[in-house]
Every structure is written in structure tokens, then in C-alpha cells.
N, CA, C and O atoms as a MOPAC input file, in Angstrom:
PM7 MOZYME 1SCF
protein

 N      0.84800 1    -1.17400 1     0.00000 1
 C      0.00000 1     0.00000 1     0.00000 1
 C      0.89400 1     1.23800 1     0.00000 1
 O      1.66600 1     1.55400 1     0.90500 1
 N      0.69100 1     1.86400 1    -1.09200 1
 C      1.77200 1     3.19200 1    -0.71200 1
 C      0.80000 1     4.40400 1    -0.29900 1
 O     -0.30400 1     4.77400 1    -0.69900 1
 N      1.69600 1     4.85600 1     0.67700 1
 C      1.13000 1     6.23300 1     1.60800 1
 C      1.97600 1     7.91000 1     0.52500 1
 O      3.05800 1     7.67400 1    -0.01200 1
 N      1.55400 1     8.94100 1     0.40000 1
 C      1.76000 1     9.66300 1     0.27300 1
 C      2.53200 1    10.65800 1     1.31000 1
 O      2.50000 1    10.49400 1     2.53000 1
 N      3.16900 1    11.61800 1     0.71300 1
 C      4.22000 1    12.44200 1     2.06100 1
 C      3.02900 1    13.02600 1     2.70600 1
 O      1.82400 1    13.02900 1     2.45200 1
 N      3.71700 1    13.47700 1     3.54800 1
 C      2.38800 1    14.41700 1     4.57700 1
 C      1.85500 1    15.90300 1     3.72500 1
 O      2.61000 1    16.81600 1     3.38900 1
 N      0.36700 1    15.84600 1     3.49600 1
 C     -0.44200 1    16.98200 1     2.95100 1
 C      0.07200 1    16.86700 1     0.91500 1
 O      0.08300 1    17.68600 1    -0.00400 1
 N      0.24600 1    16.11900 1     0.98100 1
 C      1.23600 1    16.06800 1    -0.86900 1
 C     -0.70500 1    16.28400 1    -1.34400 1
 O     -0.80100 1    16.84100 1    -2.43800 1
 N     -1.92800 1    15.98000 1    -0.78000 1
 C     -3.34300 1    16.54400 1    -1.59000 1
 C     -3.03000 1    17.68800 1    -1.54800 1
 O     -2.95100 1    18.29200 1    -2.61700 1
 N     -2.79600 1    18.25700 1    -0.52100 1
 C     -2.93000 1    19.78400 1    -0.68400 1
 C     -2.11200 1    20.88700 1    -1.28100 1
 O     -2.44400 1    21.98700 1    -1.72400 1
 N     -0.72000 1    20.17500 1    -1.14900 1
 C      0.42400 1    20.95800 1    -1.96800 1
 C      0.66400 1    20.13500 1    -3.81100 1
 O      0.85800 1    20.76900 1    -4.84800 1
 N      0.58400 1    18.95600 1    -3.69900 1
 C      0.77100 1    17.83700 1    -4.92200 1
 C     -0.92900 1    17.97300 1    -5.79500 1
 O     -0.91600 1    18.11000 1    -7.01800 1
 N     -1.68300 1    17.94300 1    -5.37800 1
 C     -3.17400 1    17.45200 1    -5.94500 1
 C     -3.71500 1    15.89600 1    -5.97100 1
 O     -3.00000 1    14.96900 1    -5.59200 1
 N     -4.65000 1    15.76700 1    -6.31100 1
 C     -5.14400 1    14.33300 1    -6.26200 1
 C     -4.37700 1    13.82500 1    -7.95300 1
 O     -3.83300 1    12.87900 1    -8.52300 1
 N     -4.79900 1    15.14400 1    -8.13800 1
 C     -4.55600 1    14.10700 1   -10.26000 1
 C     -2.92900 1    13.36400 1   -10.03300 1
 O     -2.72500 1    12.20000 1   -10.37800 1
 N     -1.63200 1    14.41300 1    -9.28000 1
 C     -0.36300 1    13.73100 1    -9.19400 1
 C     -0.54700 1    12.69300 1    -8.20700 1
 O      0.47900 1    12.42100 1    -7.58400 1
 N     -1.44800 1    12.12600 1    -7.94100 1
 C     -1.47300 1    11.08000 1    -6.81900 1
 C     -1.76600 1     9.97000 1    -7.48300 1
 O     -1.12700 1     8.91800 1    -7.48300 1
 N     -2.86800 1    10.25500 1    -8.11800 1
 C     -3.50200 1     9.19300 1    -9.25600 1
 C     -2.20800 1     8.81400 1   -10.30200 1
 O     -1.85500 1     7.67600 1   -10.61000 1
 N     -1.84900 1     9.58000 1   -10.57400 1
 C     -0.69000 1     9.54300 1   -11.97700 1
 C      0.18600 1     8.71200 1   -11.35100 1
 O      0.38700 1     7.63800 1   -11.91800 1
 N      0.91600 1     8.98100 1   -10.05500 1
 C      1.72400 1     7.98300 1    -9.53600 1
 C      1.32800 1     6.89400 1    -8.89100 1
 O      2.32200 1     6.24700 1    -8.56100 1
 N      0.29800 1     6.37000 1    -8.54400 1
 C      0.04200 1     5.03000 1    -8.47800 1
 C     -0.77900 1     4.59000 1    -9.13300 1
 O     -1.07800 1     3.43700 1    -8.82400 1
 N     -1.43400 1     5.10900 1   -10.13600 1
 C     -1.81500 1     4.41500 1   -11.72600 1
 C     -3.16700 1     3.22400 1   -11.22800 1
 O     -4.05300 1     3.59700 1   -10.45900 1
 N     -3.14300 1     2.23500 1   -11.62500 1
 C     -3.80700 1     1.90300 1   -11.37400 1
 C     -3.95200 1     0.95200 1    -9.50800 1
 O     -4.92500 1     0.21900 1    -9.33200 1
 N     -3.39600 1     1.04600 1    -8.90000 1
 C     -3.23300 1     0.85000 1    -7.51500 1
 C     -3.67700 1     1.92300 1    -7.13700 1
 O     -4.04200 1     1.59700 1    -6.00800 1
 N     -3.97400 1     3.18400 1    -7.25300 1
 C     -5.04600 1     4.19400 1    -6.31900 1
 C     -5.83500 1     3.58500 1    -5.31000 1
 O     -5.98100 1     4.20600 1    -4.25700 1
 N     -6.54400 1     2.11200 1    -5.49900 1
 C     -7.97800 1     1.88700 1    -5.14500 1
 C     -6.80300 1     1.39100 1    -2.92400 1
 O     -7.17900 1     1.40100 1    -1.75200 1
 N     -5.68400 1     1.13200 1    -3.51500 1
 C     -4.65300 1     0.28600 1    -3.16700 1
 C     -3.67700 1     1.62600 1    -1.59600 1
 O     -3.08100 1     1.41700 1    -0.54000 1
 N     -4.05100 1     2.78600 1    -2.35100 1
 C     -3.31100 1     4.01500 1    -1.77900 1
 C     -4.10600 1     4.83700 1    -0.93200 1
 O     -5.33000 1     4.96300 1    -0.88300 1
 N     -3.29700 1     5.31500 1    -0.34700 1
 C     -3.31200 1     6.22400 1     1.19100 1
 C     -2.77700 1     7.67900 1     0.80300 1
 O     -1.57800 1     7.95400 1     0.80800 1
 N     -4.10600 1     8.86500 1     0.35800 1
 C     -3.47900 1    10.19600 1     0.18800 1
 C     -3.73600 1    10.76200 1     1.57400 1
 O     -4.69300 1    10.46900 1     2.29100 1
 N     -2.59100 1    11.75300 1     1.90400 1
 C     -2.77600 1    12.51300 1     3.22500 1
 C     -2.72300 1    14.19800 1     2.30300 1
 O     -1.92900 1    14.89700 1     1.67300 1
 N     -4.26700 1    14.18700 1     2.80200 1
 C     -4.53100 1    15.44900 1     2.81500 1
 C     -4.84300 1    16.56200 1     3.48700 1
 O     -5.84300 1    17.25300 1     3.29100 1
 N     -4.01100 1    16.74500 1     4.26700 1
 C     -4.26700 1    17.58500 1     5.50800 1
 C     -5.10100 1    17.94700 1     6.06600 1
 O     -5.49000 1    17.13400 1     6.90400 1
 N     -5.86200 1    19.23200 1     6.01500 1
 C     -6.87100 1    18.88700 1     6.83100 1
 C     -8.04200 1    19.52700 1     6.16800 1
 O     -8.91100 1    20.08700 1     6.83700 1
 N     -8.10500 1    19.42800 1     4.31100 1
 C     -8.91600 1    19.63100 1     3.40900 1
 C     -9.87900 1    18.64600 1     3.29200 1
 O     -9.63000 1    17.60400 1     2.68500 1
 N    -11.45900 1    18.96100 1     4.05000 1
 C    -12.33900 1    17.67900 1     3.95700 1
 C    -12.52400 1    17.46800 1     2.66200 1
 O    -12.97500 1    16.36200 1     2.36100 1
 N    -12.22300 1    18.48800 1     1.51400 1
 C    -12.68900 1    18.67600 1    -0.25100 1
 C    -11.65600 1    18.21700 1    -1.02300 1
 O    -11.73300 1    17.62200 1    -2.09700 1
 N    -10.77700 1    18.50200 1    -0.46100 1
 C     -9.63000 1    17.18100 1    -1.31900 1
 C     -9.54800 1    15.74300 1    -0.85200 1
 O     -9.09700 1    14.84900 1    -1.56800 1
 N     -9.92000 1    15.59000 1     0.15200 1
 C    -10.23000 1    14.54500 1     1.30100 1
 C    -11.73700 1    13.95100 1     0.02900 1
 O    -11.57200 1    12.91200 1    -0.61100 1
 N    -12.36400 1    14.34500 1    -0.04800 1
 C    -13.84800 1    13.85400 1    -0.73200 1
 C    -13.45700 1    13.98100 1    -1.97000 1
 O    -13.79300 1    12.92800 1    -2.51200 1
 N    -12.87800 1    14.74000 1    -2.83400 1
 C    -12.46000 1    14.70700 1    -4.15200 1
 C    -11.71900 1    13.34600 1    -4.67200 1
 O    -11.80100 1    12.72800 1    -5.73300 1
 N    -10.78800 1    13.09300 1    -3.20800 1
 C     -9.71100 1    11.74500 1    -3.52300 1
 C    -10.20100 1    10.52200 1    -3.16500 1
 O     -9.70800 1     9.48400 1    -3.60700 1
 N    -11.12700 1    10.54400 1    -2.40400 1
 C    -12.22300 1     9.47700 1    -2.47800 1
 C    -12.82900 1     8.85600 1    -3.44300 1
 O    -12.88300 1     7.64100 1    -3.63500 1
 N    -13.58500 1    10.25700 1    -4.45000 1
 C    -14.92500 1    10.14500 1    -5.35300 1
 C    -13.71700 1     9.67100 1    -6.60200 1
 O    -14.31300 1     9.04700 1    -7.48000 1
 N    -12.75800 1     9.75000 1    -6.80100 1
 C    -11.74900 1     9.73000 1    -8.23800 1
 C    -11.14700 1     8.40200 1    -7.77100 1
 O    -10.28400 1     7.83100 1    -8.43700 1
 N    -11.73400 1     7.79900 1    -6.32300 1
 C    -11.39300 1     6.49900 1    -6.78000 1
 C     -9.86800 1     5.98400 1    -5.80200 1
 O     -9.23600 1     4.95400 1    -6.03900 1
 N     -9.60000 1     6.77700 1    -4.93500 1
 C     -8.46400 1     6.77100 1    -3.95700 1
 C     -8.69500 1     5.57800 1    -2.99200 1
 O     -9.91500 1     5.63000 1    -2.84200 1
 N     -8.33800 1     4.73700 1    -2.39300 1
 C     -8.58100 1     3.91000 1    -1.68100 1
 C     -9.02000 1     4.57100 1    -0.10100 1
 O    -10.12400 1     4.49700 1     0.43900 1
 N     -7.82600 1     5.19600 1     0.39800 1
 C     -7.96400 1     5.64500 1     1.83300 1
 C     -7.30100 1     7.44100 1     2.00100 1
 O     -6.29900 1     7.78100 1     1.37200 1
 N     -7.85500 1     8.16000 1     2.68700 1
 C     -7.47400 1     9.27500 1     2.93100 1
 C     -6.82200 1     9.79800 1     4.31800 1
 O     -7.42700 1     9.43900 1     5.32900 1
 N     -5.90300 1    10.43500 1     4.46500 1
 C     -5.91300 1    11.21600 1     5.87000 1
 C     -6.37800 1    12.32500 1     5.74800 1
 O     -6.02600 1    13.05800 1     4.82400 1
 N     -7.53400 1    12.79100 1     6.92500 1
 C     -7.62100 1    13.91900 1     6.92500 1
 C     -8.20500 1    14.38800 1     8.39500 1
 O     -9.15600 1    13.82600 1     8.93900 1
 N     -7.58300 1    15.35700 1     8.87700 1
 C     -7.17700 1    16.15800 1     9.85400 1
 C     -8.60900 1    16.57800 1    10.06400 1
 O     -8.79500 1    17.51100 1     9.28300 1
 N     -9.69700 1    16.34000 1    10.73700 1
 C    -11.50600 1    16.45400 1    10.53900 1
 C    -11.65000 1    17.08200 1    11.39200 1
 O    -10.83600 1    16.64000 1    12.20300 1
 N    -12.42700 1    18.30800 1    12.07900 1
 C    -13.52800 1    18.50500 1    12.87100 1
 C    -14.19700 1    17.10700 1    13.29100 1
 O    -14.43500 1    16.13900 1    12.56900 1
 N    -14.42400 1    17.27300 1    14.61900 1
 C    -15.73900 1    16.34400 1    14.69300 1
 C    -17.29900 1    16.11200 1    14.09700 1
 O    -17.95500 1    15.07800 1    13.97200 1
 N    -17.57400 1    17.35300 1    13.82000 1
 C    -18.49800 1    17.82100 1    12.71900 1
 C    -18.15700 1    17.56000 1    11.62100 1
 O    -19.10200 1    16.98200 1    11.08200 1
 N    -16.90300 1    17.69800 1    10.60300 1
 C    -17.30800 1    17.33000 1     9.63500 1
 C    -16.54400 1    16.05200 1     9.08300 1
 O    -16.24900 1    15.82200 1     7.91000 1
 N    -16.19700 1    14.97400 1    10.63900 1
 C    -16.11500 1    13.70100 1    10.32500 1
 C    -17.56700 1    12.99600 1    10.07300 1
 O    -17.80200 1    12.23500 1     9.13500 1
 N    -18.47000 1    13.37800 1    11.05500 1
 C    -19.78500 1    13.64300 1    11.11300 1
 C    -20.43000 1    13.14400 1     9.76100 1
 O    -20.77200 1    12.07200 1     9.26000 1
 N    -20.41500 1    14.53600 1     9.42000 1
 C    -21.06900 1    14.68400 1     8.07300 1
 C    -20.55800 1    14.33800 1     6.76100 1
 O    -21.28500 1    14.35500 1     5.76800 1
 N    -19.25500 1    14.00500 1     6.72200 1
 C    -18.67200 1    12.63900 1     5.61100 1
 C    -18.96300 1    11.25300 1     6.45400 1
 O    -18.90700 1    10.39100 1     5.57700 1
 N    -19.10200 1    10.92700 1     7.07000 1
 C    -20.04700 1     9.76200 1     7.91300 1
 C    -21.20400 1     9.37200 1     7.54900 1
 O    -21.56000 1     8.19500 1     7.60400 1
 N    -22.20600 1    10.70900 1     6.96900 1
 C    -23.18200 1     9.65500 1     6.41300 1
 C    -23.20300 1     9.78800 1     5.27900 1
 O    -24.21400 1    10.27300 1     4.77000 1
 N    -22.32700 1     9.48700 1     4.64000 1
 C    -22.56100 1     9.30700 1     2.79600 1
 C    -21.58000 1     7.77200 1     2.86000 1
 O    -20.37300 1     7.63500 1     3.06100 1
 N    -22.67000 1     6.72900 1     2.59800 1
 C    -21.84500 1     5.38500 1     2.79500 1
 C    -20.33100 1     5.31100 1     1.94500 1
 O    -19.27500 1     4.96300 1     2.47500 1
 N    -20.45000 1     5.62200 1     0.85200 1
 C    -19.30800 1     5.75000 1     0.12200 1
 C    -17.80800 1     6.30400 1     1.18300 1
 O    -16.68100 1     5.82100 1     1.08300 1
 N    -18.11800 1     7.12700 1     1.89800 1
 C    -16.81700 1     7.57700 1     2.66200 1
 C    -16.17600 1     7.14600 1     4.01500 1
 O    -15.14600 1     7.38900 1     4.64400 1
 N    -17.77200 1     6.06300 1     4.20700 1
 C    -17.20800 1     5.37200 1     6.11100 1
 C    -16.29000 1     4.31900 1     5.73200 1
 O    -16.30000 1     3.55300 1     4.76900 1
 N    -15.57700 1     4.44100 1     6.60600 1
 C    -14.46000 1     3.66800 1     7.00700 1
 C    -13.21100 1     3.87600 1     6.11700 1
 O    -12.33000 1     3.01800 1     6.17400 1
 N    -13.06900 1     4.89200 1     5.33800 1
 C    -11.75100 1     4.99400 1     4.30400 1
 C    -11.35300 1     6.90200 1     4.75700 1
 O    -10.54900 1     7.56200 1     4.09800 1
 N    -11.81800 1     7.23900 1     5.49200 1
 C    -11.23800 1     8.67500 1     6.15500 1
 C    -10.23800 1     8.06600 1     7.80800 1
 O    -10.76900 1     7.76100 1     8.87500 1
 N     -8.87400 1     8.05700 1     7.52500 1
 C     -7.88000 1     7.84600 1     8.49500 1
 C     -8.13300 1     9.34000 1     9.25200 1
 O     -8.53300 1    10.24900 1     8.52500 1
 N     -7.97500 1     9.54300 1    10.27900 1
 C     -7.54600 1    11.14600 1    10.84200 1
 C     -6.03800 1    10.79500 1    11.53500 1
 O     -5.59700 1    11.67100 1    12.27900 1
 N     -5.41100 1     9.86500 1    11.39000 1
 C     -3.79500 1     9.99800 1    11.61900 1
 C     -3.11400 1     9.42200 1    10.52500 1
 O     -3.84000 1     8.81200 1     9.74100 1
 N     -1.80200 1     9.46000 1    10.24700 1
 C     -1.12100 1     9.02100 1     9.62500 1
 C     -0.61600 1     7.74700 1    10.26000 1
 O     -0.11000 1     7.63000 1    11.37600 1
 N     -0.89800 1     6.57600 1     9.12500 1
 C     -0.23700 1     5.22200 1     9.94800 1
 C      1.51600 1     5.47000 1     9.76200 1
 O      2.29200 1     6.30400 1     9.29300 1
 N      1.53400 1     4.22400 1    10.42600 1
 C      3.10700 1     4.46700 1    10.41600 1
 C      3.78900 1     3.75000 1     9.41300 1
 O      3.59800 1     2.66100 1     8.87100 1
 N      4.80700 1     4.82300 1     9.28500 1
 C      5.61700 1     4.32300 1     7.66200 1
 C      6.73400 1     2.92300 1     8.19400 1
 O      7.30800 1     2.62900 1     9.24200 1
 N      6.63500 1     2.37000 1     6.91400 1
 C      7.22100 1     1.32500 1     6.64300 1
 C      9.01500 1     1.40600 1     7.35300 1
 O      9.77800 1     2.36500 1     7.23900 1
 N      9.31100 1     0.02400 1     8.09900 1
 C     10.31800 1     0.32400 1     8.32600 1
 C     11.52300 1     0.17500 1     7.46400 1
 O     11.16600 1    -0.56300 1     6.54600 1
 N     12.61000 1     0.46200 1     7.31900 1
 C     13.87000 1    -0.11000 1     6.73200 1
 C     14.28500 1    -1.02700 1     6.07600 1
 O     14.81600 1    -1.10900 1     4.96800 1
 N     13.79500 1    -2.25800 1     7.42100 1
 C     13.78600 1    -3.32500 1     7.01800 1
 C     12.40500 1    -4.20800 1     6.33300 1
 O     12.39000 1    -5.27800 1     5.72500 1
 N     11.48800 1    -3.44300 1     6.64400 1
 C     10.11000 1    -3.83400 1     5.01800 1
 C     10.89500 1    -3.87900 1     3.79100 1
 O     10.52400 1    -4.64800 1     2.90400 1
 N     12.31500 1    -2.88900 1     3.56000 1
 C     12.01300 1    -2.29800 1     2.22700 1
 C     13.15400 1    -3.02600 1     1.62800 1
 O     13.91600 1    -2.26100 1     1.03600 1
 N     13.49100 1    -4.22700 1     1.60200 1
 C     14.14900 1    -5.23600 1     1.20800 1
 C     13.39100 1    -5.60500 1     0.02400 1
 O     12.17200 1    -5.76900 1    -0.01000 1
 N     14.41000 1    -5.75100 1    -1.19000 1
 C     14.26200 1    -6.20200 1    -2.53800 1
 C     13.67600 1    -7.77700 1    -2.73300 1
 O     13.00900 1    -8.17800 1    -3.68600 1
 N     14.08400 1    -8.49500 1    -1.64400 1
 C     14.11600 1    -9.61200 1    -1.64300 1
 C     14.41300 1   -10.66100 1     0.00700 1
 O     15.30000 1   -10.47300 1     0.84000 1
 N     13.60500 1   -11.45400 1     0.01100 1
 C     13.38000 1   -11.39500 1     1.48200 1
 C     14.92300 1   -12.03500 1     2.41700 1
 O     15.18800 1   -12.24700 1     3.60000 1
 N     15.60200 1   -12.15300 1     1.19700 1
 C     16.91000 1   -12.94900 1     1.71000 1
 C     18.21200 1   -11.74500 1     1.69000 1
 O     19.35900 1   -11.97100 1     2.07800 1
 N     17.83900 1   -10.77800 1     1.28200 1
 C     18.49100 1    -9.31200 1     1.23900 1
 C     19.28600 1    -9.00100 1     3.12500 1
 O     18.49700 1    -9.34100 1     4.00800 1
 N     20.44100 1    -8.52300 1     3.56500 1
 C     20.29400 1    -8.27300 1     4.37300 1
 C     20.63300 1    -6.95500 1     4.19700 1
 O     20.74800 1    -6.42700 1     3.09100 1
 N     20.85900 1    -6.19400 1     5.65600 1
 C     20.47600 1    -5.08300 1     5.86100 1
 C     22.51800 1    -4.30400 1     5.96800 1
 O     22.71100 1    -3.10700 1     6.18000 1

């Protein structure tokens, strides 16, 4: 699953998000700071999962449009370690 840098919706856009994971989007994690409209834009174009930085209100109210429960993160998971990022599982470090 690839995660995006922190806020890259809001400074990058959704379209360079899409472009770089091509067809794995459904697969990807955009962090969009704390834009609920790029947050819902990167959803509706087909993004798998979003971060976004919510009000309680307007986690709320992207809450009831079924399309958006359960794929709005409000933290960033944690990035992959070092040793994930082995070519090959017999690779050492």
C-alpha cells in the first residue's frame, strides 16, 4: 500500500497522486491535511484511503454518505520500516 508524504493533496493534488500510483489508487493512502474537499475529491476519483485532519463535525457529516465510512484515516499510519524495504526477502540489511 503506498502512503503519500504528509499533505502532498494539498500541496501535490489528487490528479499527481492518481498519476503515480496508476492503477493501484484503489490500493493508496493520500494525506490530505486537513482539506475535507480534497479529502472527498480523492475518495470520489477512486483513492482507496485518505488522511484527513476532521472537525468532529465534519467527520460527522462525511459519515453519512456510505461511500466515505471507514476509508477517512484522521492519523497518519506508520511508515514502513527499513527493514520492510528489502528487494528480496533474503536481502540483508
Amino acid at each position: 500500500m503506498a502512503l503519500s508524504p504528509e499533505s502532498a493533496g494539498n500541496s501535490l493534488g489528487v490528479s499527481w497522486w492518481l498519476e503515480i500510483t496508476d492503477r493501484l489508487a484503489p490500493l493508496s493512502i493520500l494525506d490530505c491535511g486537513d482539506s475535507p474537499a480534497i479529502a472527498r475529491h480523492a475518495l470520489d476519483c477512486g483513492i482507496g484511503l485518505v488522511v484527513c485532519r476532521l472537525s468532529p463535525a465534519q467527520r460527522r457529516a462525511l459519515n453519512t454518505y456510505e461511500q466515505y465510512r471507514n476509508r477517512i484515516l484522521l492519523f497518519r499510519p506508520p511508515s514502513s520500516r527499513p527493514s520492510n524495504l528489502r528487494e528480496r526477502p533474503d536481502d540483508r540489511m
